[in-house]
N, C-alpha and C positions, 0 to 999 in steps of 0.2 A: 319134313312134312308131318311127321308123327308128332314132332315138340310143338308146330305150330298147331295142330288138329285139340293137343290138351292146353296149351294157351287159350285156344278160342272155350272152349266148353270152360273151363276157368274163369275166363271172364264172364261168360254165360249165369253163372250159379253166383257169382258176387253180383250182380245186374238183380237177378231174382232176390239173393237176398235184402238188399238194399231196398229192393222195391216193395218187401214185405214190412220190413221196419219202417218206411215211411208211411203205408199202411195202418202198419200201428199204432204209433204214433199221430193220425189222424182219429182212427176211430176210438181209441181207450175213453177219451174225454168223451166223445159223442154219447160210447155205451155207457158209461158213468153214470152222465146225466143220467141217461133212460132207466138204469137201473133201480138208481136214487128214488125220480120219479114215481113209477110203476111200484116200488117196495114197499114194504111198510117203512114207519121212522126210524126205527132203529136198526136198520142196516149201516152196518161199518164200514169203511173203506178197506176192512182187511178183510170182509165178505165181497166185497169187489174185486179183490186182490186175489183173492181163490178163485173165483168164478174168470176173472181174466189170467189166471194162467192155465186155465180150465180150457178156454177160447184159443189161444194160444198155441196150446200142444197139440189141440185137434186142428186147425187151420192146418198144421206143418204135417199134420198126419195124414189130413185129404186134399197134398198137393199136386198129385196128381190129374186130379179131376178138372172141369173149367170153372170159373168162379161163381156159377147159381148152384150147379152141383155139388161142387164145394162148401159152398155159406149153407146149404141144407144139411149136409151132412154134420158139418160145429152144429146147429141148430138141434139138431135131434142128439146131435151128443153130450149138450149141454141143457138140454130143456131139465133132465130130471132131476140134476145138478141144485140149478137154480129153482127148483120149484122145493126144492129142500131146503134149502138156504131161506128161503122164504118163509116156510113153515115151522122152522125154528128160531128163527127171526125175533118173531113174532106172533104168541098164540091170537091176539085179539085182529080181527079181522078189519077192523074198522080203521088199524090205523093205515090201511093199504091207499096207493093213490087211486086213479083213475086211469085206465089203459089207454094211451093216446091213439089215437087215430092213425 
């Protein structure tokens, strides 16, 4: 009873994770774009790259929570992150996009 009780919870946490990496794997490109977008020009793909392992660690950090709770929490852990990223970027402001809707 005890070996089947951590087989099931086993199975449990490879379900979760898999279902986080397919996750990922969806939204990277999405946020990519947006990033791109929203940035100024000269944002690198290795500032993407920070900022999404940025997203990443904090996702798995507030897995606890349910996922508006969660996506707020990255959000606010990554806002000032990204508003750096930005600011160094890029001094001149004009090359920035337009915030999409």
């Amino acid at each position: 009873m005890i070996c089947s009780s951590r087989l099931y919870v086993l199975c449990q946490a490879l379900d979760l994770r898999a279902l986080d990496r397919v996750f990922f794997n969806a939204a990277k490109p999405e946020l990519s774009a947006l990033y791109r977008r929203t940035g100024p020009e000269t944002i690198t793909p290795v500032i993407f790259d920070q900022a999404w392992a940025g997203i990443t660690a904090s996702w798995r950090k507030h897995n606890e929570f349910d996922i508006q709770v969660q996506s707020e929490e990255v959000a606010a852990d990554l806002a000032h992150e990204i508003l750096d990223d930005l600011i160094t970027s890029a001094s001149n402001t004009s090359s920035y996009g337009p915030i999409p809707a």
